[in-house]
C-alpha positions as semicolon CSV with decimal commas, in nm:
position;residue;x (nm);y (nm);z (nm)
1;X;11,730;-3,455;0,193
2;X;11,768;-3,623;0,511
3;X;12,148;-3,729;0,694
4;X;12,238;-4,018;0,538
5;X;12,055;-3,983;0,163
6;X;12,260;-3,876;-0,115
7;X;12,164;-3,729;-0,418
8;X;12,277;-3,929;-0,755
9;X;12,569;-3,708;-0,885
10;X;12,725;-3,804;-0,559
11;X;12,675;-4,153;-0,625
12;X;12,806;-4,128;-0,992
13;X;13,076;-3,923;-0,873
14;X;13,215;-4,158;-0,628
15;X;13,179;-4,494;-0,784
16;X;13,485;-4,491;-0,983
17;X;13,676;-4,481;-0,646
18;X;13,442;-4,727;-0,517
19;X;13,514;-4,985;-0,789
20;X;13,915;-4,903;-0,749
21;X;13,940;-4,954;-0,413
22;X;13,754;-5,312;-0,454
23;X;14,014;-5,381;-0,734
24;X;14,259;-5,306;-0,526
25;X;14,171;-5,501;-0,242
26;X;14,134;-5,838;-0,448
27;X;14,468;-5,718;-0,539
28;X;14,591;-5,702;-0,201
29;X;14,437;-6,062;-0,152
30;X;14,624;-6,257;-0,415
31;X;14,967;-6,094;-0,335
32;X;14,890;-6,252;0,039
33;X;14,758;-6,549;-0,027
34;X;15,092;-6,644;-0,186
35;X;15,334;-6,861;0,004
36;X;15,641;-6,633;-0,033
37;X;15,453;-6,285;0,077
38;X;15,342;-6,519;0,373
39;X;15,663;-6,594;0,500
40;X;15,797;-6,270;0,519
41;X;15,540;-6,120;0,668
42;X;15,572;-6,456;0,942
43;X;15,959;-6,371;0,981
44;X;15,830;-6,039;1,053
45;X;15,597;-6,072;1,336
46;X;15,839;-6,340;1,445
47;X;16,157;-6,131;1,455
48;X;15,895;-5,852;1,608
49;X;15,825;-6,094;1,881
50;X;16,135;-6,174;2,006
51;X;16,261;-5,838;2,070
């Protein structure tokens, strides 16, 4: 096997984390795209900002 092949139980093995971690970034993309999560996170860097 060369550097970067990988045999198929190490495939199988890691693609339930694989498909988590995609679920959890659409996740991550709803919850911001919401007005309300915006604005905190804009008071945030604001109040960051000014110090």
């Amino acid at each position: 096997m060369g550097f970067l092949q990988v045999d198929r139980s190490t495939r199988i093995r890691h693609q339930p984390f694989t498909v988590a971690a995609v679920g959890f970034a659409g996740l991550l993309v709803v919850i911001l795209k919401g007005n309300e999560v915006r604005g905190l996170l804009l008071g945030i860097v604001k109040q960051a900002l000014s110090l």
